[in-house]
Z-matrix of the N, CA and C atoms (Angstrom, degrees):
N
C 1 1.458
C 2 1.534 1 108.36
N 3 1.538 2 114.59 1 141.32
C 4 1.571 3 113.19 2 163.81
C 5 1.459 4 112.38 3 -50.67
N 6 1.669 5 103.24 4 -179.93
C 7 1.319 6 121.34 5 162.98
C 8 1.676 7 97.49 6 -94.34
N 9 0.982 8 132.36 7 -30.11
C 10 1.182 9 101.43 8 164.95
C 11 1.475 10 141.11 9 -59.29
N 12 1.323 11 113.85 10 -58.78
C 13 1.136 12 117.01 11 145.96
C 14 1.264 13 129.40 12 -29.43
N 15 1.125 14 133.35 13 -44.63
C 16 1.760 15 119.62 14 172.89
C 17 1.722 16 93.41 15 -89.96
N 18 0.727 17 138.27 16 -4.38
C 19 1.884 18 117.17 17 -177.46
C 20 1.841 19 88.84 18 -85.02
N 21 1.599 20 114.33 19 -32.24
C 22 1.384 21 100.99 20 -178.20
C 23 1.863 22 120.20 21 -81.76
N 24 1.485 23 96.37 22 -9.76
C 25 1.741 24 93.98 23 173.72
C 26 1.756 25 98.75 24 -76.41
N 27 1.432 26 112.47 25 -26.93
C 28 1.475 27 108.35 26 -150.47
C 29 1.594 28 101.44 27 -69.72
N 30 1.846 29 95.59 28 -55.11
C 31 1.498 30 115.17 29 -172.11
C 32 1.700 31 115.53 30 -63.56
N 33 1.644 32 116.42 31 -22.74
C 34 1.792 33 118.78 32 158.09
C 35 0.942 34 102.43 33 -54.68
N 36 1.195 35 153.01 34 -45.70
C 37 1.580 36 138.51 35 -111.96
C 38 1.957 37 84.63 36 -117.31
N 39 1.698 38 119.40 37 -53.91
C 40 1.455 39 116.10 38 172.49
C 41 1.470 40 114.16 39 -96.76
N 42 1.648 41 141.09 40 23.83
C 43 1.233 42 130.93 41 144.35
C 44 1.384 43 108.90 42 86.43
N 45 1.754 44 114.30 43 32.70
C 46 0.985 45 110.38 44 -158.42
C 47 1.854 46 110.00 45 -122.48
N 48 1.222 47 106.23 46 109.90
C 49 1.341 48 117.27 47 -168.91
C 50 1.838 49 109.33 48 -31.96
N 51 1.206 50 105.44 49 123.27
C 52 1.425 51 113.43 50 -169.78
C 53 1.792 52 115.44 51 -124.70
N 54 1.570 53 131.56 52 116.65
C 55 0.889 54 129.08 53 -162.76
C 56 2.221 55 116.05 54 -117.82
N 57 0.888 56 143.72 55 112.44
C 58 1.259 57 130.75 56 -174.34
C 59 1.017 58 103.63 57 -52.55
N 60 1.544 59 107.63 58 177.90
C 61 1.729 60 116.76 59 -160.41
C 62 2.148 61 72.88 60 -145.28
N 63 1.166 62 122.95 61 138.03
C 64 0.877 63 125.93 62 147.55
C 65 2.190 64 133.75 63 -41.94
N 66 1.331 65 104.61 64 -29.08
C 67 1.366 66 116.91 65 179.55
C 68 1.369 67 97.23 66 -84.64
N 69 1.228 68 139.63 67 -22.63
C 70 1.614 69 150.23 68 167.42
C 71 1.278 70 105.03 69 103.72
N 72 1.390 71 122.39 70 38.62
C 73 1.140 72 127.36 71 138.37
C 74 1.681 73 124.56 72 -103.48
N 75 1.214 74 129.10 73 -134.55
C 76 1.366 75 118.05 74 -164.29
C 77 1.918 76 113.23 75 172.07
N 78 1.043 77 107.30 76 160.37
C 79 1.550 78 111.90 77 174.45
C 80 1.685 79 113.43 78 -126.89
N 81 1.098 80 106.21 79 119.15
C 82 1.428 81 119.08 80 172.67
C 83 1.563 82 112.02 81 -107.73
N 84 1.554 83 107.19 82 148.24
C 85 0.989 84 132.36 83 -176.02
C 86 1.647 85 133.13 84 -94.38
N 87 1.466 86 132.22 85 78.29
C 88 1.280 87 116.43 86 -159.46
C 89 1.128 88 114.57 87 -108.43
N 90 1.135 89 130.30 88 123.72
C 91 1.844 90 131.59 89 162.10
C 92 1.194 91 98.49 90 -36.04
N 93 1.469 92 121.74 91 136.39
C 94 1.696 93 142.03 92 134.47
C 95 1.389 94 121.29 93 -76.74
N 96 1.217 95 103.60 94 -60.52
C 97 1.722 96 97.58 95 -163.22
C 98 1.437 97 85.50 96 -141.86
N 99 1.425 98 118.18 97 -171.67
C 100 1.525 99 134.39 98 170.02
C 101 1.607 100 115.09 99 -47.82
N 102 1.408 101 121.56 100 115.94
C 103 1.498 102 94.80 101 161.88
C 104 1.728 103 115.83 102 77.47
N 105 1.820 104 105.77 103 24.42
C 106 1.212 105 119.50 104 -163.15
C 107 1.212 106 101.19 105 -163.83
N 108 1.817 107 113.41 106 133.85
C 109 1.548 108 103.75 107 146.87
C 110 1.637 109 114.44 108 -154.10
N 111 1.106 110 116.63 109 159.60
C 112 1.307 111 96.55 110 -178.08
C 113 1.507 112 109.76 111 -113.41
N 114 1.675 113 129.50 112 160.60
C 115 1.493 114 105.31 113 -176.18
C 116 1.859 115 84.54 114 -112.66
N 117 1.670 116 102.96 115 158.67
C 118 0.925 117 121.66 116 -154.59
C 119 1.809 118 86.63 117 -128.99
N 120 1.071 119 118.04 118 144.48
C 121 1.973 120 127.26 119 -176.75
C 122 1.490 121 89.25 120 -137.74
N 123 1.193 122 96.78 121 145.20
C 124 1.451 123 133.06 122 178.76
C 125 1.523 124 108.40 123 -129.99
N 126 1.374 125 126.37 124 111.94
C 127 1.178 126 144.34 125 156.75
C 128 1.488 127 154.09 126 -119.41
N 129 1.324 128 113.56 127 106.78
C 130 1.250 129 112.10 128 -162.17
C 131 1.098 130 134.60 129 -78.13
N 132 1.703 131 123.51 130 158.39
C 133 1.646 132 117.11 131 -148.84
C 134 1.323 133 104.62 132 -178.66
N 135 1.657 134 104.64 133 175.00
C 136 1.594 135 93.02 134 -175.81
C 137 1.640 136 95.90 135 -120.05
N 138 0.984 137 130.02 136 163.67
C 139 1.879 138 142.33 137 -178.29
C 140 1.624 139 83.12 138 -65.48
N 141 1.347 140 109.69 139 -164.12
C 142 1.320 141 121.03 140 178.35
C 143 1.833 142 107.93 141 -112.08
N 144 1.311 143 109.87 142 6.36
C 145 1.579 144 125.77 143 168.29
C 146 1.737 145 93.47 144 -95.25
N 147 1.332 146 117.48 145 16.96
C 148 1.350 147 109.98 146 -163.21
C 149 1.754 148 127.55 147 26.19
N 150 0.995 149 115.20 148 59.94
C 151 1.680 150 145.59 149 176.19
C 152 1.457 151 98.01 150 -103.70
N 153 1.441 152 125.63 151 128.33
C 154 1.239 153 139.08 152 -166.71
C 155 1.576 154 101.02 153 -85.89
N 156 1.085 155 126.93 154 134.18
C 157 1.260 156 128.81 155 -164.76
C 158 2.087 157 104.93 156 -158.95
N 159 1.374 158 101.97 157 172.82
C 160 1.511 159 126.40 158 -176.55
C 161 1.272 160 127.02 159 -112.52
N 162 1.373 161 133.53 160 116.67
C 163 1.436 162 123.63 161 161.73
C 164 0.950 163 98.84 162 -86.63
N 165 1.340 164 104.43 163 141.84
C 166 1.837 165 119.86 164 171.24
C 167 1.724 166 91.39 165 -121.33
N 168 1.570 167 110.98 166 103.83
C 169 1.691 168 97.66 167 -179.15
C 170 1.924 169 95.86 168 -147.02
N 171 1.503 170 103.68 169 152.79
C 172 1.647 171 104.05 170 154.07
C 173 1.186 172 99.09 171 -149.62
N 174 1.255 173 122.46 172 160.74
C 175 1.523 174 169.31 173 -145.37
C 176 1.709 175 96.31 174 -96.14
N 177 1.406 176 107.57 175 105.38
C 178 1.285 177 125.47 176 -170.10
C 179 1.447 178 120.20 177 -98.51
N 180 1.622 179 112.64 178 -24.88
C 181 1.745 180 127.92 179 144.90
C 182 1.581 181 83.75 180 167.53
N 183 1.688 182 90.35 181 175.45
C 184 1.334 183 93.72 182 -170.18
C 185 1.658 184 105.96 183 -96.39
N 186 1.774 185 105.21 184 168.45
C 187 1.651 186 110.28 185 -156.14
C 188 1.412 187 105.12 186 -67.66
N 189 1.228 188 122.89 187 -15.22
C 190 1.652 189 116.60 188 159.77
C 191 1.248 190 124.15 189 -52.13
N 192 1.665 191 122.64 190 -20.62
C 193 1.438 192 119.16 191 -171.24
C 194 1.515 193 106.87 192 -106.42
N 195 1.550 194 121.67 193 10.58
C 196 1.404 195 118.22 194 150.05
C 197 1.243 196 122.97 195 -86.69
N 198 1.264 197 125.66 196 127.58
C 199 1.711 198 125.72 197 170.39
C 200 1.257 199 105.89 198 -88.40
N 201 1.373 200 125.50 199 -39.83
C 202 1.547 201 113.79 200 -173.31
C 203 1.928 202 98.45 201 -115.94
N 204 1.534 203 105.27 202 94.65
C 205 1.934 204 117.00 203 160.66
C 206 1.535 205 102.19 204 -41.57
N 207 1.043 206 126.86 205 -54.49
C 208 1.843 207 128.16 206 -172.13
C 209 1.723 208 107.68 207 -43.19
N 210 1.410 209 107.09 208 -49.13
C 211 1.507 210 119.74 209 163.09
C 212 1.300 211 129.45 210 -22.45
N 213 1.252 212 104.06 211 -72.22
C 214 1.744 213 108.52 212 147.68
C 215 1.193 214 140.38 213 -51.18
N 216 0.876 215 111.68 214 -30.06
C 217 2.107 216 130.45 215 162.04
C 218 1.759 217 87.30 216 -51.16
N 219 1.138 218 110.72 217 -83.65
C 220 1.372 219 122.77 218 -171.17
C 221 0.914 220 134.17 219 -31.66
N 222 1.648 221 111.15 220 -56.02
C 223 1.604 222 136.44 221 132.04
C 224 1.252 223 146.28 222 7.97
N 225 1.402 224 86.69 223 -63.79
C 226 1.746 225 125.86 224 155.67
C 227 1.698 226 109.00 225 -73.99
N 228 0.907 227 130.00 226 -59.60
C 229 1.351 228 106.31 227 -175.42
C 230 1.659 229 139.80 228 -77.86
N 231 2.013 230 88.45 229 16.53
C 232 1.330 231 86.88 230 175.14
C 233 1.637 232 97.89 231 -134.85
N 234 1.221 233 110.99 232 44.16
C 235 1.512 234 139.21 233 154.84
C 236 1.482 235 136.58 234 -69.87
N 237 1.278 236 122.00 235 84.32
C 238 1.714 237 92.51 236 -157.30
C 239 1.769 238 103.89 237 -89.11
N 240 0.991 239 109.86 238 1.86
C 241 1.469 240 113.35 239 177.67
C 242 1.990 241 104.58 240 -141.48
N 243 1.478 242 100.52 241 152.74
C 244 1.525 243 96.31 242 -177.50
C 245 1.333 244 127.53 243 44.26
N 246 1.174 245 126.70 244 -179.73
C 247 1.586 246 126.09 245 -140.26
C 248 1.646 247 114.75 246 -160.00
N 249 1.288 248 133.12 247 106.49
C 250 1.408 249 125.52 248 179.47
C 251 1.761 250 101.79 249 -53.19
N 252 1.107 251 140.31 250 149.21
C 253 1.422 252 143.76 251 147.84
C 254 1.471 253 102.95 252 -131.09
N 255 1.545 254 103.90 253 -162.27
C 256 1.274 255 130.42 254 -151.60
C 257 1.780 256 93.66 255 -123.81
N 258 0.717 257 154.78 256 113.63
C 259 1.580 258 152.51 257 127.87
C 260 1.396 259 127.81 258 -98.08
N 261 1.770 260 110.40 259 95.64
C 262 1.677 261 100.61 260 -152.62
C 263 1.158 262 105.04 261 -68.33
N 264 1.522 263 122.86 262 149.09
C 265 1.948 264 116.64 263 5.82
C 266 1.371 265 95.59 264 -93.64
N 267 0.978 266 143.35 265 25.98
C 268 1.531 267 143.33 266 -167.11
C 269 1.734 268 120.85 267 -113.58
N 270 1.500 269 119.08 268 120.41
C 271 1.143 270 119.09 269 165.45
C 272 1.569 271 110.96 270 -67.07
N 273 1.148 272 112.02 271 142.67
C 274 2.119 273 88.98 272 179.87
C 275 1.705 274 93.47 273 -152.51
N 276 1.202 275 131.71 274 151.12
C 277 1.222 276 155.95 275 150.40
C 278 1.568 277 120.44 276 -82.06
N 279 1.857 278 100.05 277 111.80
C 280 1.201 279 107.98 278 -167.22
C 281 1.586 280 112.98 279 -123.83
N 282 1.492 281 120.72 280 159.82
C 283 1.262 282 110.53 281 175.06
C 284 1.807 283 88.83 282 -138.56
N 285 1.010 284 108.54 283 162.03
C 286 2.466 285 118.38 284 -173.41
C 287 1.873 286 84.91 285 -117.54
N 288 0.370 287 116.25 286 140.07
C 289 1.774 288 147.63 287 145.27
C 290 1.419 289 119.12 288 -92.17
N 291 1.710 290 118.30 289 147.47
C 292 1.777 291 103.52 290 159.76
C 293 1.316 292 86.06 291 -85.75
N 294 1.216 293 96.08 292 164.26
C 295 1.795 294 109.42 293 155.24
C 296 1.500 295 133.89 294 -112.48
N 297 1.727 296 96.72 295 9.80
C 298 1.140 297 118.82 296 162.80
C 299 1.586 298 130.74 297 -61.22
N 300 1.239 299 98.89 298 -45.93
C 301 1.773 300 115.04 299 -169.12
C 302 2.192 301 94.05 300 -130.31
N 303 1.267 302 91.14 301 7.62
C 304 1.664 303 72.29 302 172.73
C 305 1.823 304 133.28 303 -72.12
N 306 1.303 305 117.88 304 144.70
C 307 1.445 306 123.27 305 -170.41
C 308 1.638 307 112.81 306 -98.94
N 309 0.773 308 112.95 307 148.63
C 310 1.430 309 108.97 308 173.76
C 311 2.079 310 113.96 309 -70.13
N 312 1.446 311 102.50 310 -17.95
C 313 1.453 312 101.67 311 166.24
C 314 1.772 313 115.72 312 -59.39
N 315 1.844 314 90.86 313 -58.56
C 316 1.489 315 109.04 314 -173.61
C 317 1.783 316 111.85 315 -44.31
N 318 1.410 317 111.49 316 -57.57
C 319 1.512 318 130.36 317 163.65
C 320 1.566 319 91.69 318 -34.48
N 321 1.091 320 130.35 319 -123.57
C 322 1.684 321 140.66 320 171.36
C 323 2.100 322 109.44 321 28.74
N 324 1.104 323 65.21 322 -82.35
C 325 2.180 324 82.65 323 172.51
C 326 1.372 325 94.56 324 -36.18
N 327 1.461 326 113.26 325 -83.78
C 328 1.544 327 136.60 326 -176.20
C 329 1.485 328 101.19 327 -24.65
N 330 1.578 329 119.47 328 -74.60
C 331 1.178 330 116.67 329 -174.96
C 332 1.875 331 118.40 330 -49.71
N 333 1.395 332 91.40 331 -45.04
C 334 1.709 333 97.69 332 -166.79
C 335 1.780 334 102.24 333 -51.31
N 336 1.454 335 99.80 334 -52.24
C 337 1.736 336 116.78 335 -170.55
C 338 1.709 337 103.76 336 -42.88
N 339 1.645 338 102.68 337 -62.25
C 340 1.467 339 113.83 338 176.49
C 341 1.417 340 113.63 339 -42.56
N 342 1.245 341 130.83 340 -52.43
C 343 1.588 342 147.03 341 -164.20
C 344 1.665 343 118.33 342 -69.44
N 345 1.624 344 98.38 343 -32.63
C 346 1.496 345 117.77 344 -178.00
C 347 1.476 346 104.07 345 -74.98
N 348 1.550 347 105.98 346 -58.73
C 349 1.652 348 112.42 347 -147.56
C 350 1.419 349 82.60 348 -75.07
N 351 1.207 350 129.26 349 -58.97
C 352 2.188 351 111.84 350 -165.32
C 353 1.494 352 101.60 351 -69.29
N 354 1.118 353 119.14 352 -31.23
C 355 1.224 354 101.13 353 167.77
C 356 1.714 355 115.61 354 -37.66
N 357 1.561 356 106.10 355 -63.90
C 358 1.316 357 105.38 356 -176.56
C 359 1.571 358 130.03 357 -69.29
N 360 1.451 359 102.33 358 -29.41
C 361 1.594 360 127.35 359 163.46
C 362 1.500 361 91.39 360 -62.58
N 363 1.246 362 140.13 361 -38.53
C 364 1.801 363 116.11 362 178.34
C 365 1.561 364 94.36 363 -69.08
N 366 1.401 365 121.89 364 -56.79
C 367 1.701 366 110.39 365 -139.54
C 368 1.621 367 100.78 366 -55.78
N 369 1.902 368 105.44 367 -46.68
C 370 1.850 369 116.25 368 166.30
C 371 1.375 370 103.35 369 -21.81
N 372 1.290 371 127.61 370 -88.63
C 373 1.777 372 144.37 371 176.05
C 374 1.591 373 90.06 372 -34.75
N 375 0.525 374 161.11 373 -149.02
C 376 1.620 375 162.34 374 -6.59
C 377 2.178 376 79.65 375 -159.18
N 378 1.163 377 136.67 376 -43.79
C 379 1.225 378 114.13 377 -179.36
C 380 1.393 379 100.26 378 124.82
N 381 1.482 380 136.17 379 -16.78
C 382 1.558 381 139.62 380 -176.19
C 383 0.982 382 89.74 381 -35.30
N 384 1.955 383 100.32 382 128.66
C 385 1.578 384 123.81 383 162.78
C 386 1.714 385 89.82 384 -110.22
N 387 1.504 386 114.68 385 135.73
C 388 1.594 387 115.02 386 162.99
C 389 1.191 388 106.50 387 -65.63
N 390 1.156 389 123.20 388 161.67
C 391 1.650 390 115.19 389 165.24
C 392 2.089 391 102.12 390 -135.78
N 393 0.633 392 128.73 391 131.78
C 394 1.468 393 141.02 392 -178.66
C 395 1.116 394 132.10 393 -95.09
């Protein structure tokens, strides 16, 4: 099965605005919190064993709004899933999928995980105070 096709079983099932991507992947849209959402892209690809595979990534601010690069080093190593990188001009939070044996559950998680953490990795960057 595509990634399209399962990002659209995933995104029916939580109501979550879903857009094609010309490469036949796509960007979905998920609420985080109140008054928030982050969009989440899915892109398809092969590993470098050329094995067909998924980015599950969004755009966490751009690399101008880090002062300390080491941060992200750091970042990363207390990650237990997915990986901050670099996609210029964009810092972004990513997670790979196979797309061999992938489920539309597995996708779901993936997306939610991706959508949460830059979500919160933006408000960090940008200064978000909650207010209650």
């Amino acid at each position: 099965m595509d990634v399209l096709s399962i990002a659209r079983m995933a995104s029916s099932r939580h109501g979550w605005p879903i857009v094609a991507a010309a490469d036949g992947g796509c960007r979905i849209e998920v609420g985080t919190e109140a008054g928030r959402s982050q969009v989440v892209q899915l892109s398809p690809g092969n590993d470098p064993d050329n094995r067909p595979i998924v980015w599950v990534w969004s755009v966490i601010c751009e690399t101008s709004g880090v002062g300390d690069p080491w941060y992200l080093l750091r970042l990363n190593a207390t990650l237990t899933v997915g990986s901050v990188a670099v996609r210029d001009p964009n810092v972004i939070l990513v997670e790979t999928l196979p797309l061999q044996s992938l489920q539309a559950a597995e996708l779901e998680r993936a997306v939610v995980w991706v959508a949460h953490h830059a979500d919160s990795l933006e408000k960090q960057v940008h200064g978000h105070v909650d207010r209650n």
